[in-house]
VMD Tcl script that builds the backbone (N, CA, C; Angstrom):
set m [mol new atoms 198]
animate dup $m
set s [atomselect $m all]
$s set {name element resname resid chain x y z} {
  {N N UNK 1 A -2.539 -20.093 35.550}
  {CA C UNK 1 A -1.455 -19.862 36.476}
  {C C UNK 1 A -0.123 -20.358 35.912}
  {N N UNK 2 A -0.123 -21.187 34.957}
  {CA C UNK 2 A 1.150 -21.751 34.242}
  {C C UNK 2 A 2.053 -20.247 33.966}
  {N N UNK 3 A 1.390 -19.545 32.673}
  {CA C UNK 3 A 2.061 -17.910 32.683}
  {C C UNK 3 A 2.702 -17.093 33.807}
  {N N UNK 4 A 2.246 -17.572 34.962}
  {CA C UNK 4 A 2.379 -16.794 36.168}
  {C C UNK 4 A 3.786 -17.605 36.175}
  {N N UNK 5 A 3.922 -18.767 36.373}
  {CA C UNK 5 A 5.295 -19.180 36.512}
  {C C UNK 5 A 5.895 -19.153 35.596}
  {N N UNK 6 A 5.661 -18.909 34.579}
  {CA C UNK 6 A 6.751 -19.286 33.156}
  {C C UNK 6 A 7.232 -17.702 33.341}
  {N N UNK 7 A 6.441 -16.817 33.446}
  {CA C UNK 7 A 6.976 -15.369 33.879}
  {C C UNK 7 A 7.966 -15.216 34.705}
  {N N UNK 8 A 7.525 -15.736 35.764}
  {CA C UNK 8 A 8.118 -16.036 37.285}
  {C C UNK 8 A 10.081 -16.282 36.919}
  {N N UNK 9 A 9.875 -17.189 36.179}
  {CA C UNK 9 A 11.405 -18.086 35.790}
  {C C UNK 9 A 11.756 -17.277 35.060}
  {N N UNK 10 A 10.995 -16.391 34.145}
  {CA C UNK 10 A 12.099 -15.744 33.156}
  {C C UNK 10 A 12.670 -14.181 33.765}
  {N N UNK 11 A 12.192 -13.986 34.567}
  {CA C UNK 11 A 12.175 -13.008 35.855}
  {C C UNK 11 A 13.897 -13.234 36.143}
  {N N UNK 12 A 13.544 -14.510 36.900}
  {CA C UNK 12 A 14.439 -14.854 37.658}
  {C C UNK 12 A 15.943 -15.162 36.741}
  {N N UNK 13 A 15.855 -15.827 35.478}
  {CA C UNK 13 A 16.928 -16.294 34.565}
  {C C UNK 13 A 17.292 -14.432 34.467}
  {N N UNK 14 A 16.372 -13.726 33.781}
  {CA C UNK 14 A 17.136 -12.376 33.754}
  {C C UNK 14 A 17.987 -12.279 34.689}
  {N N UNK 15 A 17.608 -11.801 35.892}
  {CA C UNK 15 A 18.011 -11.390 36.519}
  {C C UNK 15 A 19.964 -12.041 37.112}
  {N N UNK 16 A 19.496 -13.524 36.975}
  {CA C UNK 16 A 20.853 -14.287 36.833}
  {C C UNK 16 A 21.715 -13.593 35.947}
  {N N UNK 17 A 21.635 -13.780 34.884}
  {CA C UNK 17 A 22.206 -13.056 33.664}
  {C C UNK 17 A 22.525 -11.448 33.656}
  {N N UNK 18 A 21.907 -11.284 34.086}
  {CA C UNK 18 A 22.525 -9.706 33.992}
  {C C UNK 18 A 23.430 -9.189 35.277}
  {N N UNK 19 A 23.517 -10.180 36.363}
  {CA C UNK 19 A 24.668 -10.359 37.366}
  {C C UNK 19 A 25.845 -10.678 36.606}
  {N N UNK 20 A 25.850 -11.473 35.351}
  {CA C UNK 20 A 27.076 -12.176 34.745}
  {C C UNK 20 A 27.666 -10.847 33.967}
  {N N UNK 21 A 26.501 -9.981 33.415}
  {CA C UNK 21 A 27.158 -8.983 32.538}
  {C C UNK 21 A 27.974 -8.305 33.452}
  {N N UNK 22 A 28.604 -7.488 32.042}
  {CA C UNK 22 A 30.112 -6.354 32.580}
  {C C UNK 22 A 29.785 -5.292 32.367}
  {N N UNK 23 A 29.423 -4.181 33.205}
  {CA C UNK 23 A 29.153 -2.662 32.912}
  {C C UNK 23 A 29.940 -1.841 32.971}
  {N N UNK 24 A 29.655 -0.750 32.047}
  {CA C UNK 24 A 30.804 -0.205 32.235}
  {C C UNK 24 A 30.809 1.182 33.328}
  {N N UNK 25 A 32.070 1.257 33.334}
  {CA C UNK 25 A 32.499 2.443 34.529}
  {C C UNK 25 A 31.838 3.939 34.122}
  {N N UNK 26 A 31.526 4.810 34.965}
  {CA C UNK 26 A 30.973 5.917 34.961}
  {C C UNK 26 A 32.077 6.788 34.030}
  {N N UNK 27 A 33.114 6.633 33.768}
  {CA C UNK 27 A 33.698 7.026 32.827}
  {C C UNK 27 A 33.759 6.680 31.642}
  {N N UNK 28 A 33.429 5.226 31.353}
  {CA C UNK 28 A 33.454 4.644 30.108}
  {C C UNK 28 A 31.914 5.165 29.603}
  {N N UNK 29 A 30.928 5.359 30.754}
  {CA C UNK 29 A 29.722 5.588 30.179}
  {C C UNK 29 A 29.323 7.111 29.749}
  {N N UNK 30 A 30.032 7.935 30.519}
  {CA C UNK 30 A 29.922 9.653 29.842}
  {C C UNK 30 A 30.225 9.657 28.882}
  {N N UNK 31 A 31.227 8.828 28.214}
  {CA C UNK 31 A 32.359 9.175 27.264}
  {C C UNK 31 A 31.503 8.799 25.971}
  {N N UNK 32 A 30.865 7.519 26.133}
  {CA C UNK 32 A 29.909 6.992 25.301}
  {C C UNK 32 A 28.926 7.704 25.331}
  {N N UNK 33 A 28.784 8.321 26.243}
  {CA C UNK 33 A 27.269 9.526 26.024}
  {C C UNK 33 A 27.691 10.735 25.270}
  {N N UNK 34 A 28.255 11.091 25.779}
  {CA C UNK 34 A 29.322 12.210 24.861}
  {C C UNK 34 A 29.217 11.831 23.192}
  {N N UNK 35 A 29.578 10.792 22.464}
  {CA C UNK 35 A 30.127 10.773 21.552}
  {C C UNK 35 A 28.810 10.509 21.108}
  {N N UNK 36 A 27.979 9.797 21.462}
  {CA C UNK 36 A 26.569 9.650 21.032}
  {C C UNK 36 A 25.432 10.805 20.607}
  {N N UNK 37 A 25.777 11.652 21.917}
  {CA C UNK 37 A 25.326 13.277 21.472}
  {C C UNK 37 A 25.803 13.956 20.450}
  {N N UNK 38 A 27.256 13.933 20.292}
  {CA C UNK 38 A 28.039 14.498 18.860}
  {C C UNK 38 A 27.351 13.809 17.568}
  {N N UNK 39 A 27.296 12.694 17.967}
  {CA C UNK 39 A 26.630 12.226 16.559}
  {C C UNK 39 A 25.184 12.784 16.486}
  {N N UNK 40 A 24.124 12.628 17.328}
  {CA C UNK 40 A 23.213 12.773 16.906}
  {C C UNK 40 A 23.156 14.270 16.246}
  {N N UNK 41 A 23.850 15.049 16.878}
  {CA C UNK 41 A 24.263 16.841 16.772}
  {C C UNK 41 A 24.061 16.658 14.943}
  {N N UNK 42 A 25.633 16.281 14.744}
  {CA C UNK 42 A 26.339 15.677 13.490}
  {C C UNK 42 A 24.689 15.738 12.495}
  {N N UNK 43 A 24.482 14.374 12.915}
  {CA C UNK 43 A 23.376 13.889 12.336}
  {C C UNK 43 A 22.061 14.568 11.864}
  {N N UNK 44 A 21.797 15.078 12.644}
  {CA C UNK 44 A 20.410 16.217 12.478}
  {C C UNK 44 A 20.977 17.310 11.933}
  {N N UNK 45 A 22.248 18.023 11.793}
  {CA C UNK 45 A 22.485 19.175 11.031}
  {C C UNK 45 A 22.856 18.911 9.683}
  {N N UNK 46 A 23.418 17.619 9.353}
  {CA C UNK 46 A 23.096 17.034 7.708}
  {C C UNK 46 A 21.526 16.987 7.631}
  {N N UNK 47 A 21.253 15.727 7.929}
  {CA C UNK 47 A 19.853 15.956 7.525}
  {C C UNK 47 A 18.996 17.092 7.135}
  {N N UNK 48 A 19.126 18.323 8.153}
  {CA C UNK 48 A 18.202 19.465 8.278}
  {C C UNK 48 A 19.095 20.081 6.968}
  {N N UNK 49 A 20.466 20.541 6.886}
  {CA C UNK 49 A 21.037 20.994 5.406}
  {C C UNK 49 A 20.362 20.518 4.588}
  {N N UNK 50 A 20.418 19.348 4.416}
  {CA C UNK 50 A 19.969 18.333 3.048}
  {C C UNK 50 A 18.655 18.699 2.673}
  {N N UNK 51 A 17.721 18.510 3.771}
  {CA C UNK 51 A 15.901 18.930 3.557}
  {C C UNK 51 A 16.011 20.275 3.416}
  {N N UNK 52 A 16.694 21.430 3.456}
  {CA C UNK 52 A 16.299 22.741 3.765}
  {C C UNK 52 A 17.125 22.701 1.864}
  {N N UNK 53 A 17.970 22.524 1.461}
  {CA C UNK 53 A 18.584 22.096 0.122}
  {C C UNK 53 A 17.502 21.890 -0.807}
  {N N UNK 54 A 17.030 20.609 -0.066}
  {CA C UNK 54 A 15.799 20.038 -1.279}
  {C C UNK 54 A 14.575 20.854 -1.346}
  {N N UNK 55 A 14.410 21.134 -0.209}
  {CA C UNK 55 A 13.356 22.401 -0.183}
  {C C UNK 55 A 13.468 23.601 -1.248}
  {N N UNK 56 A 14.447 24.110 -1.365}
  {CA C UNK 56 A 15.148 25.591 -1.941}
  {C C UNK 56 A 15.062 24.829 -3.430}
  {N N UNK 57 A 15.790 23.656 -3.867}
  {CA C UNK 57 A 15.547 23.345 -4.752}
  {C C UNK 57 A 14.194 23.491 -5.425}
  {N N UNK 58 A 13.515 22.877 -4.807}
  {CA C UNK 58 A 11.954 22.019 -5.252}
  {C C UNK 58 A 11.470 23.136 -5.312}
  {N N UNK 59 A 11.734 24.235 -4.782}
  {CA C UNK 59 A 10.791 25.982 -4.745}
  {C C UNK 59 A 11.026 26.800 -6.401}
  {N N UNK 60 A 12.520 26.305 -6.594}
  {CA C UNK 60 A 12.964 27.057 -7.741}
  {C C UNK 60 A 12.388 26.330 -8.793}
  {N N UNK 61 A 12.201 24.611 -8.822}
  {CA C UNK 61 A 11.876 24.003 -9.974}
  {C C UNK 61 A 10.110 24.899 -9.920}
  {N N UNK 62 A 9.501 24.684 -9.253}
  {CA C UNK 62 A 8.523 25.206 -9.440}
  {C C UNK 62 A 8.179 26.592 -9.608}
  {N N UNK 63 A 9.417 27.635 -9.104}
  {CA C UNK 63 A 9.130 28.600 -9.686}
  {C C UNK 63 A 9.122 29.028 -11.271}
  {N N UNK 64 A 10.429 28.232 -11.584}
  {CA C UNK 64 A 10.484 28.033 -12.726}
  {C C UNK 64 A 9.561 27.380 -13.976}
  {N N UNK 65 A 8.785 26.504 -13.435}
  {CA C UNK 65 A 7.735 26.034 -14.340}
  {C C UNK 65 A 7.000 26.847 -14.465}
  {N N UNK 66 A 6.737 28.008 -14.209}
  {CA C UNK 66 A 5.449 28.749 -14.195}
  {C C UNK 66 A 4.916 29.220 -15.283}
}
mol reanalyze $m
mol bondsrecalc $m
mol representation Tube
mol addrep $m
């Protein structure tokens, strides 16, 4: 039963603590969603260039060895 309370308290300290935090406004938070989506966008269409690149590459080296 010790766990049960040591749980219990850290329950409770969260919960203190995250009253202290500062959230942000429904505008500050789209905006950050927004820019987060652009990146990931961003992000996955390098990547996918890059692998579809190395791919095309790696096809020709091997065509070429033949």
């Amino acid at each position: 039963m010790k766990w049960f309370k040591k749980a219990r308290a850290f329950c409770k300290e969260m919960v203190e603590e995250l009253k202290k935090a500062s959230w942000p406004s429904w505008q500050e938070l789209r905006k950050s969603t927004v820019t987060v989506l652009v990146g990931i966008v961003l992000l996955g269409a390098f990547v996918g260039a890059v692998d579809i690149s190395l791919y095309h590459m790696v096809d020709l080296l091997m065509y070429l060895g033949r």
